[in-house]
N, C-alpha and C positions, 0 to 999 in steps of 0.2 A: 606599526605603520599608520600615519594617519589618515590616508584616503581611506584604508581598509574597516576603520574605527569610524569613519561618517561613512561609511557604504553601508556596514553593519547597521547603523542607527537607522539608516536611510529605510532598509528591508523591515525593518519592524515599524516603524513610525508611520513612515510614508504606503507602503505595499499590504503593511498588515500579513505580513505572513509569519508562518508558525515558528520559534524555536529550531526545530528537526529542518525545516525547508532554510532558514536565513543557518543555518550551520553547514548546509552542503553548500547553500551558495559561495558560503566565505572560504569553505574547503577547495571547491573548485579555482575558484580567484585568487588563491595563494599559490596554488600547484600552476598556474597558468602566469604567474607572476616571477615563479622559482624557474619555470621553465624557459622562457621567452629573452631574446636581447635586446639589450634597449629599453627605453621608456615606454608604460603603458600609453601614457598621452599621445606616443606618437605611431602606435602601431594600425598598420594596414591591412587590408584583404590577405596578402601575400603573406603574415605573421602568423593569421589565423591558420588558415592555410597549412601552414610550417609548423605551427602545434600540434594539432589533429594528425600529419601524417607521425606526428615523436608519437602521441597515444594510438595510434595505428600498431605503431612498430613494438610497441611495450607488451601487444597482444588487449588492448583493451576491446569491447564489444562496442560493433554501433552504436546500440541503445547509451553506453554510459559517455560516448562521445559525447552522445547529442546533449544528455545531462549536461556535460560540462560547459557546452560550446552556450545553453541555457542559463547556466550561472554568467558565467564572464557576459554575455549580450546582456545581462542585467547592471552590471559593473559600468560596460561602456556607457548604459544608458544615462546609469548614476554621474559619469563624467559627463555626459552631454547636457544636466542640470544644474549640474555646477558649473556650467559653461567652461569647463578644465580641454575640452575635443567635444569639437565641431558635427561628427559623424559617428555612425555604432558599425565598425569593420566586419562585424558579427552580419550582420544584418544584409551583406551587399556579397555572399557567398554563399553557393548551393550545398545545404546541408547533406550530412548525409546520408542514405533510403535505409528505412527500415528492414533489416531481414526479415521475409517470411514465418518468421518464426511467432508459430502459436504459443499462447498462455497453459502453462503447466495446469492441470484439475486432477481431482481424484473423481473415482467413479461410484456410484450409489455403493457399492460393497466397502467398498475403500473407504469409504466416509463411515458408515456403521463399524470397522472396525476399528476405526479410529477413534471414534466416542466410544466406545466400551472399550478402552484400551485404560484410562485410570482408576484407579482399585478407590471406589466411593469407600469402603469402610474407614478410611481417613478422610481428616478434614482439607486435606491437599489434595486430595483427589477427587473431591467431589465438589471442589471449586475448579480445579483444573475442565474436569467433565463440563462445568458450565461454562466453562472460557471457551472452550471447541465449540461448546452449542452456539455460543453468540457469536461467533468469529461466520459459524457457516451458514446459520440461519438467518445472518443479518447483513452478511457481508460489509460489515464493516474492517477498517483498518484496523492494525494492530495497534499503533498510535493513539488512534481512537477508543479504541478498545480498556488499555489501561490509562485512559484519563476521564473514564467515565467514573461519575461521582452518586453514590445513594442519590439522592437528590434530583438528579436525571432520570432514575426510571421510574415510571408513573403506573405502578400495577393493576389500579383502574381503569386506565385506559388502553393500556397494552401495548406499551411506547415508550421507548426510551430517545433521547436527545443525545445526539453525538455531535463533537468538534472538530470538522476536517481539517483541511488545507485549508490557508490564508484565514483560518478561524472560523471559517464561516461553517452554520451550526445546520440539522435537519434532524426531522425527526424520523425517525424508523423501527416499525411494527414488530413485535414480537407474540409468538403464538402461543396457546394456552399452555402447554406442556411445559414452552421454555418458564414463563409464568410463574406456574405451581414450581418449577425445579427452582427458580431465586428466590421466591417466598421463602424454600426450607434454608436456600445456602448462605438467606440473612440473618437468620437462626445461630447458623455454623460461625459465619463470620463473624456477629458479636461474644458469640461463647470462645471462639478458639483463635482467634486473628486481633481482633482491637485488644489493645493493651494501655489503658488509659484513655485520654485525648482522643478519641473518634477522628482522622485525620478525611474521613469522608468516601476516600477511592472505594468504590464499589468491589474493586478484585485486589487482594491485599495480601504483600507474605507474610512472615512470622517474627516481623523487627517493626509490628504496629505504623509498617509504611504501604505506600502506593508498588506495582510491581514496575521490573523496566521491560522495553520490550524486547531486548537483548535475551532477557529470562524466557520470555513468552514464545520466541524463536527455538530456545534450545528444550522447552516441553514441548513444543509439535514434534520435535524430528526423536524425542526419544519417545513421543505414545508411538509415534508411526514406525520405530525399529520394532517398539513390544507389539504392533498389529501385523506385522510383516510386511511392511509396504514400501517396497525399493525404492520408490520415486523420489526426487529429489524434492520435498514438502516444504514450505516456509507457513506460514500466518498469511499472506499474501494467495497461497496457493488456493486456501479454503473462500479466500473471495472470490478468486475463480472458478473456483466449484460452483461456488453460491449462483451467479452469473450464469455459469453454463448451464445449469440443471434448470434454472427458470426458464432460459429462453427455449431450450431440447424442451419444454412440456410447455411450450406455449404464450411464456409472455410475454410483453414488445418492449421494443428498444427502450422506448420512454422511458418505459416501467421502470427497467432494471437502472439505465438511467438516474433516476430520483432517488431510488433508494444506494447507490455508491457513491452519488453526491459527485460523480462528472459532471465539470465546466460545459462539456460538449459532448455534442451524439457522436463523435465522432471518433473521440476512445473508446465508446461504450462497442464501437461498428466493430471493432476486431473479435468481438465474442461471434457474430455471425460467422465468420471464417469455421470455426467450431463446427455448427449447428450445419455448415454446409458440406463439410466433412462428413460428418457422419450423416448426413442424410444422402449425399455419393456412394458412402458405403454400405446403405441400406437399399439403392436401385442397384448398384454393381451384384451383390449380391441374389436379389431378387426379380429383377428383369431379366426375362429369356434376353432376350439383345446385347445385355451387358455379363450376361455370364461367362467367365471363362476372360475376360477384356480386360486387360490394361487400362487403369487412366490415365 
């Protein structure tokens, strides 16, 4: 389709955004294309409207609504530059409210057992061990994560460079231990992982390539069956870890903020729901007043 083909171009060229981000949008924009009657050029509030209740009915979740309803508003916009439609139908319709629903974390035990869950006497596991270390202690993306290259981390200074969303790059601190522990698994990784050609990715399998994070996904949920950890775990989960455990010991939005490389304080404000939680269940607990009391 050739709107679809200069939309694509559009997201990259013009927006600057990632690979993973311009492939959900064009996912989105083809499912809302396949869905819909009629011409895009001419659809209204009312169409909009009329798709969201079909991913309504399909059983899909708010949150992935709104994804969508985010890709396609990017779409219309793309038509209202190419002057193809006048207005963005996205745009003039009450989205819809986020559920309540807190950020999955594991807890200080839940995380210890989940790093001592890969058996270091191999060399998969004692890069796996360092993938959980930087994933929690840094809260960086998983995306992020396996497109970091040698080159990015700067063991002098105790810092490695990562590439979020829309490209845009930061740098973020890693502590002595993590340090000392890539020092050795640079070791590991030119003895047992490069095969030739140094192709660079800092975290690598055993075919002399970069990992995907399809892969990185399916080693979290198996250390976390061998830690015994029932929770529903991603690579994502450990960001939220990361996030919740700074702010429960004290440090401020900004902070956490900078280092996840949110556009706004305003994603970052849903960790406080957390931290206000359990600080409820630390006066219901502990205040005569609230003992024994419902909230």
């Amino acid at each position: 389709m050739r709107l679809i083909k200069a939309f694509k171009q559009y997201l990259y060229s013009e927006l600057g955004l990632s690979e993973n981000s311009v492939n959900a949008y064009i996912a989105d924009t083809r499912d809302y294309l396949t869905k819909i009657e009629g011409e895009s050029e001419e659809a209204q509030p009312g169409d909009i409207v009329e798709y969201m209740t079909k991913l309504r009915s399909e059983g899909l979740s708010v949150e992935t609504i709104q994804r969508r309803l985010s890709g396609i508003s990017q779409y219309f916009d793309f038509l209202i530059k190419e002057r193809i439609k006048s207005s963005n139908p996205v745009s003039m319709i009450t989205k819809p409210s986020k559920w309540g629903k807190l950020p999955e974390f594991l807890n200080f035990d839940e995380i210890d057992a989940l790093l001592d869950a890969p058996d270091e006497n191999f060399a998969a596991g004692y890069r796996d061990r360092t993938m959980l270390e930087m994933l929690y202690s840094t809260g960086i993306r998983v995306s992020e994560l396996v497109n970091i290259k040698v080159a990015n981390v700067d063991m002098r200074r105790g810092i490695v460079k990562v590439t979020g969303k829309g490209s845009k790059q930061r740098i973020v601190p890693i502590y002595q231990s993590l340090q000392e522990r890539l020092e050795t698994y640079l070791l590991i990784r030119r003895e047992d992982f490069v095969k030739g050609d140094d192709p660079g990715y800092l975290f690598m399998n055993n075919r002399n390539g970069g990992l995907r994070r399809e892969y990185v996904w399916v080693l979290v949920r198996k250390y976390c069956e061998s830690a015994g950890i029932t929770k529903k775990v991603s690579p994502h989960t450990l960001r939220h870890s990361f996030a919740t455990h700074l702010l429960t010991n004290g440090a401020d939005l900004r902070t956490i903020q900078m280092f996840l490389g949110h556009s706004s304080i305003s994603t970052t404000e849903i960790y406080t729901h957390v931290s206000d939680d359990k600080a409820r269940n630390v006066l219901e607990a502990c205040h005569p007043r609230f003992r024994g009391r419902k909230s």
